[in-house]
PALOSE-878679 format. One record per residue (C-alpha): x, y, z; residue in one letter. Coordinates in pm, whole numbers, plus 50000, padded with zeros to 5 digits. Example, Ala and Ser with C-alpha at 12.3 -4.5 7.8 and 13.67 -1.06 7.14 Angstrom:
% PALOSE-878679
512304955050780A
513674989450714S
***
This chain:
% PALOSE-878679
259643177121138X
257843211021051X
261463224520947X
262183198920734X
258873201620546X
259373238120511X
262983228720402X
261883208520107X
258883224619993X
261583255419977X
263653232819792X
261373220219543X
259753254719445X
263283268319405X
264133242419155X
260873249218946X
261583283518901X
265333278918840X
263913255518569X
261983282718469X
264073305118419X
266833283218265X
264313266318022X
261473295317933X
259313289817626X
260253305817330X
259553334817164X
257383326416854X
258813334416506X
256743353716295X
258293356215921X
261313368815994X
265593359216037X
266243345416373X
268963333416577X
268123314516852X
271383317517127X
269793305817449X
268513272617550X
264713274317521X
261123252917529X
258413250117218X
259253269316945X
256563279716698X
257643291116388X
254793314716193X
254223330915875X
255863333515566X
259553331615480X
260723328015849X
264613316815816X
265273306416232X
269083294716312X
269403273316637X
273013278816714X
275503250316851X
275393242517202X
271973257717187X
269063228617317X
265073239417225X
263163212917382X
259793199617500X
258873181517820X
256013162717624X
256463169317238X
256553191616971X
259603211717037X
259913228116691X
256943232716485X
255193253116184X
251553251016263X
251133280015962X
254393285415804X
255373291015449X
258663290515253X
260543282915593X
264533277215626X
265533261415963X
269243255116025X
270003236516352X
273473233616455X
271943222416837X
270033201416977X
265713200116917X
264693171917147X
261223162217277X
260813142117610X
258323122017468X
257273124317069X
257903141816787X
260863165816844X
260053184616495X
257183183816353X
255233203316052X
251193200816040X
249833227515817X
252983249115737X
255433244715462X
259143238315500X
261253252815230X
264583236015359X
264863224415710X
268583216815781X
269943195516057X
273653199616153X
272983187016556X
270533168716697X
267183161116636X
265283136316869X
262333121216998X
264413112117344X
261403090217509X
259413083617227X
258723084716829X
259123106716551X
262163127616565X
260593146616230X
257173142416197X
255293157615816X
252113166215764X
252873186115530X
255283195715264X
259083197115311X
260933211014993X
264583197915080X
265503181615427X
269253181115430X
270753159715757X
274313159215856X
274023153716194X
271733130016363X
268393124216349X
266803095816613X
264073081216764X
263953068317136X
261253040916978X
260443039616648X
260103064216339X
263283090616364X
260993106916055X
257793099015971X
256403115615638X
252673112715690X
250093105915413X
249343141715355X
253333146915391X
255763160015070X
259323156515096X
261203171914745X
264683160814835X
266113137315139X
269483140515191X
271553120015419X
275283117415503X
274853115215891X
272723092616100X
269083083516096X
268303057816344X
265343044716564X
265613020016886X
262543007116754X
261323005916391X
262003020716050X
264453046916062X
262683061515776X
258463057115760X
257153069915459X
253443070615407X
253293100915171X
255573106414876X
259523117214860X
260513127614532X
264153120514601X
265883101714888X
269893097014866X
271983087215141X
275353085915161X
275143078815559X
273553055215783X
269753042815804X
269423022916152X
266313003716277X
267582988516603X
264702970416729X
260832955816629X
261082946716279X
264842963316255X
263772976115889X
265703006715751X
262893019715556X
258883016115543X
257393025715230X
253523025115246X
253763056015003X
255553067314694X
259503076714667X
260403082914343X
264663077414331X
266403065014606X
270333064614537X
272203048414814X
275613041314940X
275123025615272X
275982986615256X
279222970915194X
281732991515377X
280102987515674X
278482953215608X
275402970115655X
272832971215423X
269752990215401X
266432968215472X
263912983615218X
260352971515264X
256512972015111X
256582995114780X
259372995314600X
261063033014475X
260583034014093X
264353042914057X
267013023514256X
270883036514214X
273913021214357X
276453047014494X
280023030914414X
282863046414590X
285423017714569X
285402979414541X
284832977914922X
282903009714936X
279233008614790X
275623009414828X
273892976514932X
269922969714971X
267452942415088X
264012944114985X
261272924115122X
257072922115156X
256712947714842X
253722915914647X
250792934614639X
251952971114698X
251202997314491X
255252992614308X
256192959614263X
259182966813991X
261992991314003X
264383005913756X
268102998113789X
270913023013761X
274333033313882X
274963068814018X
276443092313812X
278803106514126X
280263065214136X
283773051214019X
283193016813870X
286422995913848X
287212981613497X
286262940013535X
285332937613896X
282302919114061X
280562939814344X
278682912414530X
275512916614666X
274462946714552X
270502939114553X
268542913114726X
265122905614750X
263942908814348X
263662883714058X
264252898613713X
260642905713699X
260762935913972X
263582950713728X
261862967013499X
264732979713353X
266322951113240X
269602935613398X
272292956013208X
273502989813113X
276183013413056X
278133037013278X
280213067013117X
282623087413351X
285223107913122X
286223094912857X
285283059312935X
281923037712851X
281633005213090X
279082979513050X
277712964113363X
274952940313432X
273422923113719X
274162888613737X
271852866513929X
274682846114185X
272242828014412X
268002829214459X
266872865614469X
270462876614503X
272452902014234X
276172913414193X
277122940914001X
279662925313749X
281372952313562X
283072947513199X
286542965813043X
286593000613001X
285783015012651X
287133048712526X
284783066712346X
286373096812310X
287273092811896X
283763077411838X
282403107211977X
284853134611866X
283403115011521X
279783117911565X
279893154111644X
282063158711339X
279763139011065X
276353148411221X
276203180211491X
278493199811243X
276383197610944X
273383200111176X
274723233411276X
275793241910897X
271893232210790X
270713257611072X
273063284510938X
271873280510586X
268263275210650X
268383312010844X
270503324410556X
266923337510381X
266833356610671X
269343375810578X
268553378310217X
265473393710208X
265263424610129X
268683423610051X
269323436909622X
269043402609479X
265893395509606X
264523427809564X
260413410609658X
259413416710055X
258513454809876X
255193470009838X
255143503009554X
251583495809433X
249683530609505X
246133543409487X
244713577209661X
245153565809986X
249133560309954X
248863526410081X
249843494809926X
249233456310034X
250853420009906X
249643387710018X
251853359609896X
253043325009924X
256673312209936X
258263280709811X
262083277009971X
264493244409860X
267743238509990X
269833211109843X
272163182210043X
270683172610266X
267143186710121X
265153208810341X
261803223810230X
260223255210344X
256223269210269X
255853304210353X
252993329810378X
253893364610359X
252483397010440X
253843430410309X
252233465710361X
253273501810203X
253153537510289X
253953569010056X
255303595210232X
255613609809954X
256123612409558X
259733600609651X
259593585609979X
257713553610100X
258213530010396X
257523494010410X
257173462910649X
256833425410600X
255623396810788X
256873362310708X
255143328210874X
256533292110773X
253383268810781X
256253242010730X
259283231210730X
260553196510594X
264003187710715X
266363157410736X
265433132611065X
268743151211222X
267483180111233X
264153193911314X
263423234811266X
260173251811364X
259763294311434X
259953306411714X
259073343511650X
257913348611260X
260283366811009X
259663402311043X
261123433310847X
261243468610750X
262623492810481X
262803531410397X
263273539110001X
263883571509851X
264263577009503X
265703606109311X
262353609009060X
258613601409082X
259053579708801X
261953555308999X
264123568608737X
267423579808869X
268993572909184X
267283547709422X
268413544909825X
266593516710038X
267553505110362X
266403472310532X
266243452410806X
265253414710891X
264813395011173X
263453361011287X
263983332211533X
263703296011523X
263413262611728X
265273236811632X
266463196311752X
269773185011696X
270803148011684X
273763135811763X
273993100111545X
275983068711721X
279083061211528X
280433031211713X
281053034912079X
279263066312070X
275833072212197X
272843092112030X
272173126712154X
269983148512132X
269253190312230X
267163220812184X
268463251612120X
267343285311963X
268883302011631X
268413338711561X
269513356311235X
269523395811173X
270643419210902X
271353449910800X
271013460610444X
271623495210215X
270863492409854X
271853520109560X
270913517109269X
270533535108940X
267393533308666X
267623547008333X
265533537008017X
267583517707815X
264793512507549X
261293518107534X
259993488107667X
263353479507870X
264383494308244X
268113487508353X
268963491308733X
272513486908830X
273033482009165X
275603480809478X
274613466409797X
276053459010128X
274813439010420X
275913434710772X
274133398110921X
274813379011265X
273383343611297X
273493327011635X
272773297011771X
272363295512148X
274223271112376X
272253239012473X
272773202212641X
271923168512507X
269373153512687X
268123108412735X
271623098612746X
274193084513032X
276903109012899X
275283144112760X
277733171012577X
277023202012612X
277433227212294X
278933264112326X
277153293112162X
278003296811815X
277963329211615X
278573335011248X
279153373911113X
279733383510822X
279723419010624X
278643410710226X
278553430609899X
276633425409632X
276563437009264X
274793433809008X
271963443308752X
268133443308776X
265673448008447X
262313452008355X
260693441708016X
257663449507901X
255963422207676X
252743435707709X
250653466807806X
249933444008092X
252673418108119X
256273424008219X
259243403208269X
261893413408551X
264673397408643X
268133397708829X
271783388108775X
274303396109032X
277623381909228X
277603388609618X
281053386209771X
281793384710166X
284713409110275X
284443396910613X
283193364010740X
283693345011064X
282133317111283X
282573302011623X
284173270111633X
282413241511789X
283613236012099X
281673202912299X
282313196012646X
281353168512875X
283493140512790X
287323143412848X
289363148412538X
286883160812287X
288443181912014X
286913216111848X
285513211611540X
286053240011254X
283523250111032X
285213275910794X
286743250210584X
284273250210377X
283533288710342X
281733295110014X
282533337210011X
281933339109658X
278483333509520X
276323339909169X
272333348409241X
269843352308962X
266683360508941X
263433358708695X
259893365708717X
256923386308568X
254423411008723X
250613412008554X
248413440408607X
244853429408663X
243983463308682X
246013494308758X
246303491509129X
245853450109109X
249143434108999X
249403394909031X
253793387709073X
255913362309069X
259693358409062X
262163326209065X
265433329209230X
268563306809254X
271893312609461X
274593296309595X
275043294310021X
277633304210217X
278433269110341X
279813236410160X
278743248109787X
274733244009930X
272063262809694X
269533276609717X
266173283809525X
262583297509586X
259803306809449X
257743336009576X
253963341009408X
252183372009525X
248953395709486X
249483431709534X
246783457009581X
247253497409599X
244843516209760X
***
């Protein structure tokens, strides 16, 4: 008898220290990349960034719970492609730490008990492609201080006992494409006590299985539709009194909906007052609009009844011809004064008022019109002066809109104001001779295009940024043609690029999306500037010149996003030619105190569009 105690006490501590040394705890991950290759008990991930792989075949595991956890983690990626199992609860489980994506390829499970995933915390995406189960009831439990960003399911999640999915916390975004199971209890897919914001589903029909939704409903509900015998179906029940009693209604954007075809069954559980969205809607995929609304067949059951398929491809290819080119056209043009200033024509953002100190300073205001459609600009401007000397000064400007009045369309506001500088040198003291200025200009603005509905066509709507610069030299010639009278000839060319960034409509089923569009062109400019002296204190000036554009080009627009759209030209309506005039006085106050103003008209680049402005301004020398 004492040999066959001996013989089994033998026995027995041989098989704990096999056990040992088969199943040892693991090694604690500290912030840092680890692959876990050997099976392994308790792991405890730590610190910040920690990305831990548990490779296939690979089993961590607990003999009471908590296999995997991040008592203090941050910004943690955990792929499992093994198996994390816990003999009695919780198999994974996050208290304090942070998850940044916990992936789950394997096995996860709570193999005598609850919680397969257990959150107390936040989880940014949880991606699961294998299987995630509970012995008894929760396979993941988001607790009230839990945060789940994105739930994604195309494997299994499934509990013996209740709710495959507990949520007491919030989940931004829950889509499955796999299968929810509650086997046992109350045999209900999902348990909202919390909040979860969009839940798009698939699970239902081809399977004759569909998810069992109780207490609050998510505020967004979307049907997955793969095929007529392929699509999401959901029962909801016990949501009176919760803290969401209504839902909105939509159709994934990932679904194929077949042209006049019911799909039964799709919701059960609501009257029309839980959809707050309203019973119908429209669907776009390509090229084709279909209308679809939920038809009440029987008590708190709906069927998705889809109508004929629409194309909206020439509606569309319309719209963006009658309203987002001229939209981009009244951009163009708008920025166009950009480019003009300090350009010979304009001849104002300048500042050659001097006293002792060589320095000169204009405060203005600025009055801009453009004609069909009517736009409306009011400008303040700053512009300050340096002499280098008695034939060299430098200059710089600074140009805010306070406002901009524009068609409904189209909506403009700057982004950065319209800034400048110029060098002149001039051949005499007196201006008289030769004159040399060079220029540049610069500026962005905001602006909202919208797209108008023309028939089947929807109404969109998208930010985007347009930017103009340009490059200007200037020579001209002064001579006294009479004692009171100053002529200036004058040849100028400019070099300007106005671009308008890419962007994508936003608030509709079927955005477009807009390529960059650039428009350069190289300009010359001739003409003849005056100066007449009514008065010892009074002089009119003036301007009358033709600008001509030797080179100009611009980006087609090119929309994508529905099948079959076509480019959309906008050079046939180049304007290269173009008269600009100018007339205005300048009143000395006093002989560094001169009170200016000048009027200007021109003709725009675009569709015959003019232009005029009118540009008031005190100058002081000092």
């Amino acid at each position: 008898m004492k040999l066959v105690k001996y013989l089994f006490i033998f026995l027995s501590l041989s098989y704990l220290i096999c056990g040992q040394v088969l199943s040892a705890d693991c090694a604690d991950v500290p912030g840092t990349t680890v692959t876990i290759t050997a099976d392994c008990q308790n792991l405890s991930i730590l610190g910040d960034s920690a990305n831990v792989t548990i490779n296939l075949g690979v089993t961590i595991n607990s003999t009471a719970s908590n296999a995997v956890s991040t008592p203090n983690s941050t910004n943690a990626i955990i792929t499992n492609n093994g198996t994390i199992s816990a003999a009695t609860s919780r198999a994974f489980r996050t208290s304090a730490g942070d998850v940044d994506k916990l992936i789950n390829n394997g096995t996860i499970t709570a193999a005598g008990g609850n919680e397969g995933i257990r959150s107390n915390s936040n989880i940014t995406t949880l991606t699961n492609v294998g299987e995630i189960s509970a012995d008894n009831k929760y396979a993941i439990h988001n607790r009230p201080s839990g945060t789940i960003g994105t739930l994604d399911n195309s494997g299994t999640i499934s509990a013996n006992g209740d709710f495959a999915i507990r949520n007491d916390g919030s989940i931004t975004t829950l889509t499955n494409t796999g299968t929810l199971s509650a086997s046992g209890g109350t045999q209900t897919d999902i348990y909202n006590a919390g909040t979860i914001t969009t839940f798009n589903n698939l699970q239902g029909k081809s399977g004759s299985n569909p998810v069992t939704f109780t207490k609050s409903l998510p505020t967004n509900y979307n049907v997955i539709v793969n095929s007529t015998s392929d699509y999401g179906q959901i029962e909801f029940s016990s949501f009176s009194g919760e803290t969401n009693t209504s839902l909105n209604f939509g159709v994934h954007s990932t679904s194929t909906l077949a042209a006049s075809t019911t799909y039964s069954s799709v919701l059960s559980g609501l009257n029309s007052s839980n959809i707050a969205s309203g019973t119908s809607g429209t669907f776009v995929s390509g090229s084709t609009r279909q209308t679809w609304t939920l038809s009440n067949s029987s008590g708190s059951l709906w069927d998705l009844v889809v109508d004929d398929d629409v194309d909206i491809t020439p509606d569309t290819n319309t719209s963006v011809t009658t309203s987002v080119k001229p939209n981009v056209i009244l951009g163009i043009n708008n920025l166009t004064s950009v480019t003009e200033v300090n350009f010979a024509n304009m001849n104002t953002y300048d500042c050659d008022l001097f006293d002792k100190n060589n320095i000169c300073l204009s405060l203005g205001s600025r009055y801009t019109s453009i004609n069909t459609p009517k736009t409306e600009t009011n400008s303040a401007v700053l512009v300050g002066g340096y002499k280098l000397s008695d034939t060299l000064r430098v200059a710089g400007f600074y140009h805010s809109n306070l406002s901009h009045k524009t068609p409904a369309s189209f909506k403009l506001s700057d982004k950065t104001p319209m800034t400048g500088g110029l060098v002149v040198w001039n051949q005499n003291p007196n201006h008289l001779g030769y004159q040399l200025k060079l220029a540049n200009a610069q500026q962005q603005k905001n602006a909202t295009l919208t797209r108008e509905v023309v028939g089947s066509s929807e109404e969109g709507k998208g930010q985007t940024v347009i930017e103009a610069k340009s490059y200007v030299a200037e020579l001209q010639y002064g001579y006294q043609f009479s004692d009171d009278t100053l002529l200036r000839p004058y040849f100028a060319a400019r070099s300007a690029v106005i671009k308008q960034d890419a962007y994508t409509e936003t608030g509709l089923s079927s955005p477009l999306s807009f390529n960059e569009i650039k428009d350069k062109s190289t300009t010359v400019l001739l003409g003849l500037k005056f100066n007449t002296d009514l008065t010892h204190k009074l002089s009119l000036k003036g301007s009358l010149g033709v600008e001509h554009d030797i080179e100009h080009s611009v980006d087609k627009l090119a929309p994508t996003g529905i099948s079959g759209l076509s480019t959309v030209s906008l050079t046939d309506s180049f304007n290269k030619t173009r008269p600009v005039v100018s007339l205005g006085f300048d009143y000395a106050i006093k002989p560094n105190h001169r009170l200016s103003s000048i009027l200007q008209y021109q003709e725009l680049p675009y569709e015959s569009k003019t232009e005029s402005n009118a540009y008031l301004y005190y100058t002081i020398g000092f």
